[in-house]
N, C-alpha and C positions, 0 to 999 in steps of 0.2 A: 358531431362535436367539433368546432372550429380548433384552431389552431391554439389558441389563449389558453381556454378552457381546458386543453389538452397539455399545454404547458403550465398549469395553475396545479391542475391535478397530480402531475410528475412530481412537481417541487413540495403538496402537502405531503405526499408517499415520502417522500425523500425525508422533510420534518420530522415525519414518524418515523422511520424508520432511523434517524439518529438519536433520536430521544428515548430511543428505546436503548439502542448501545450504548448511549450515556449514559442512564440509569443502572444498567446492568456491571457496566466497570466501576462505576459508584458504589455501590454496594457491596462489588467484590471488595474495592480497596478498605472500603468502614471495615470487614470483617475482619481483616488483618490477612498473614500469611496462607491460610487456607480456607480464605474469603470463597472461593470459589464454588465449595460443599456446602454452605451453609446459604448461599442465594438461588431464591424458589422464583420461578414463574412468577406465581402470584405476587409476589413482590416489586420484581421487575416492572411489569407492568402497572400495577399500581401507584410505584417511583415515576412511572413517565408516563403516568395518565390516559392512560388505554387498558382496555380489556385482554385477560389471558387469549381469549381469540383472537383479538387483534394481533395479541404479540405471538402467535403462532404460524398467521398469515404472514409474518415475513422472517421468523426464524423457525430452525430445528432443533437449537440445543440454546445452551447459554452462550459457550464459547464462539459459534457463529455471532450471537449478537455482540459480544463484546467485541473480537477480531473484524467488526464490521466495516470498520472507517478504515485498516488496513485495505481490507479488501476494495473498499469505492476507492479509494489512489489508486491502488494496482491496475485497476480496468481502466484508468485513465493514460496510464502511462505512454502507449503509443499516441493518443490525441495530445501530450504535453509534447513530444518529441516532435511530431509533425507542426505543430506552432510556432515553431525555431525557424527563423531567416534560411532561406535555402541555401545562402552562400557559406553560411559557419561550419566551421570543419566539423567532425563526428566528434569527438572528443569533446570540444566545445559544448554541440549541441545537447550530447547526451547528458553532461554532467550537469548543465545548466537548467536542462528539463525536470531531470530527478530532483535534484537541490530544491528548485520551485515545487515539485508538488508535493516532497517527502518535508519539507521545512517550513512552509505558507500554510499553515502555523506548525511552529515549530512542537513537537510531537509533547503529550502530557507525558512526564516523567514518574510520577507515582503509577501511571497508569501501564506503559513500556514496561516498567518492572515489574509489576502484576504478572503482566503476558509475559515475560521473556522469564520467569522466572515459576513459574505454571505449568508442567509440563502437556498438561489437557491446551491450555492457550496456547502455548509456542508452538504445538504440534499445528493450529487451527492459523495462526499466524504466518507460519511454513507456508501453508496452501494458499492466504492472500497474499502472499510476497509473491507466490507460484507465480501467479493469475497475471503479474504484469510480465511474465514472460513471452506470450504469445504476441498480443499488441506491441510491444515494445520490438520483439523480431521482426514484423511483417513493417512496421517505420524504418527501423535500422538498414531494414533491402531497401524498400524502395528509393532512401535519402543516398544507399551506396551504389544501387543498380546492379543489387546481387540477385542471387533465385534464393529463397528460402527454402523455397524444396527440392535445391539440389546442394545448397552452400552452406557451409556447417557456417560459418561467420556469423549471418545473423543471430541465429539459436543459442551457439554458443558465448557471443557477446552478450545478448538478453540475459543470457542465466546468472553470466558475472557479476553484471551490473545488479541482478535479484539478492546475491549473494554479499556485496559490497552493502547494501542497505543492512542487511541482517547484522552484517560484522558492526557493523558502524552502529550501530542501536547499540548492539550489547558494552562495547567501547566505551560508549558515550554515559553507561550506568554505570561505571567502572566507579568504585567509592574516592572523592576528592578529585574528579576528574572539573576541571571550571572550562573547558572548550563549548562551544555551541555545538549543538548537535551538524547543524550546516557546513563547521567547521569542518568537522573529521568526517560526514559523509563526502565532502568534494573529496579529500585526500582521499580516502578508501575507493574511489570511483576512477581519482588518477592510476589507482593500480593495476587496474582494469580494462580500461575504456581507450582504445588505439585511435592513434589521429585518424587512421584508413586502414581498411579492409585491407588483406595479402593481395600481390597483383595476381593468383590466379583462383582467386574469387570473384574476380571480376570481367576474366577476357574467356569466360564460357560463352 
């Protein structure tokens, strides 16, 4: 299989496999507050036009499916950091990275509330937030010229910056709140996110 074909293929998986988490938060939200118990497989599927086995080949539950599009940011999140100009300071780059991937589009708001208000979702939410913590640590060394397996720095910055996301969502559904979500994740990321690393994480 050449190269095309091999990249045509990725991007139909990729189609399914959003249309099916679109359909699936669709539903949840028609159903109202405890949309959640009342959306079937069968359903799901048939909303995004594939078969229940299809839609088992790439989930295990609902809440994976819905929490899916958290999760495809999250695994991105070191490849958005590493795409930052070498010369921009950490702080800069980090904030800039997240902002672009957590905000390019700026997240559905009926749908965040679902999740964030879900406790089967938020829990499943939790683990996509998780997920950009590894990739996001192993950018943050390399751009600082730390060890990730000897320097708390990176690990521990990755997790902030995981956590400044979650605050910042929930913030952001706060009732009569008119900010962009964009808005108060940079804020919440400034609270976090150091211009540099401590000097002795760095002269190991």
């Amino acid at each position: 299989m050449n190269d095309d074909a091999m990249d045509l293929r990725a991007r139909n998986k990729q189609a399914t496999r959003e249309a099916i988490s679109h359909a699936a938060l669709r539903l949840a939200i028609e159903q109202g507050p405890h949309g959640l118990a009342l959306v079937r497989v069968h359903d799901i599927a048939t909303a995004a036009g594939v078969s229940p086995r299809t839609y088992n080949n790439y989930f295990s539950s609902r809440e994976e499916a819905i929490c899916s599009f958290q999760a495809d940011q999250s695994r991105r999140a070191g490849e958005a950091l590493r795409s930052r100009p070498a010369a921009e300071p950490l702080h800069q780059a980090v904030i800039a990275a997240v902002i672009e991937l957590y905000t390019n589009p700026e997240p559905d708001k009926a749908g965040l509330r679902m999740i964030m208000s879900t406790p089967e979702l938020e829990g499943e939410a939790l683990k996509a937030f998780t997920m950009a913590e590894g990739p996001l640590a192993e950018a943050i060394a390399t751009r600082t010229g730390t060890d990730p397996g000897r320097d708390l720095f990176p690990a521990v910055t990755a997790a902030a910056v995981a956590g400044a996301i979650r605050v910042a969502g929930r913030h952001w559904l706060v009732p009569g709140n008119t900010e962009s979500f964009a808005t108060i994740l940079r804020r919440a990321l400034s609270c976090v996110v150091p211009a540099a690393p401590p000097d002795d994480a760095q002269d190991r």
